[in-house]
C-alpha positions, 0 to 999 in steps of 0.5 A: 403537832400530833404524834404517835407512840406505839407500844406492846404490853403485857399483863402482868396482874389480873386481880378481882377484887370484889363481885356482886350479883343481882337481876341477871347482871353481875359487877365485879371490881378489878386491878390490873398491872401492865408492863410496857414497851416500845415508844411507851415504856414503863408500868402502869395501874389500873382500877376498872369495874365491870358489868355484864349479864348474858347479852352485854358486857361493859366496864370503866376504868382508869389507868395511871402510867409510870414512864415514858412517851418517845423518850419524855419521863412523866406519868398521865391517866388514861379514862376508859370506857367500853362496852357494846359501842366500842372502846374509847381511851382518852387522857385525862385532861390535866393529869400529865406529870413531869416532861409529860404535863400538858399531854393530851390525846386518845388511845387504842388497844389492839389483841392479836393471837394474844399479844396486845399492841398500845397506840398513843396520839398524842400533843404535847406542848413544847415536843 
């Protein structure tokens, strides 16, 4: 059965850590850590690289969540992608741990006047 967790979060570290330059495009390497409420609660770590010139813009990044959906303790990985197409968020297969293992699913981020929502569809075997 399908379900749906939903969830603020917070920016709690923007943090670049490398940048490089070439032909107009420019790569940068990021970390970023989020806190967040809701039926997801907890902390969660993200790696992303970005690429953007003066008409594009474009990252990947993976995120590892520490916490809880709808009360069930664990941890999963979430794969993002994004740029011009859209945004696409999808657990990685495999990666739940603890009451979550064998969670599967995609997500969606929404900002409005600068708080961002968090929405979870989600399976999960046994809940």
């Amino acid at each position: 059965m399908t379900k749906t967790a939903v969830a603020a979060f917070e920016l709690d570290k923007w943090e670049p850590q490398a940048q490089d330059e070439a032909g107009g495009t420019a790569f940068a390497q990021v970390l970023i850590e989020k806190t967040f409420t809701g039926a997801v609660e907890g902390t969660s770590r993200v790696e992303m690289l970005t690429a953007s010139n003066e008409t594009s813009r474009a990252y990947v990044a993976f995120e590892r969540f520490t916490g809880s959906v709808d009360g069930r303790k664990g941890s999963f990985v979430l794969r993002h992608t994004a740029g011009d197409e859209g945004l696409s968020l999808v657990l990685l297969p495999g990666s739940g741990t603890d009451e979550l293992v064998g969670i599967s699913g995609s997500a969606d981020i929404a900002v409005d006047e600068g708080k961002h929502t968090f929405t979870l569809v989600y399976e999960l075997p046994g809940a």
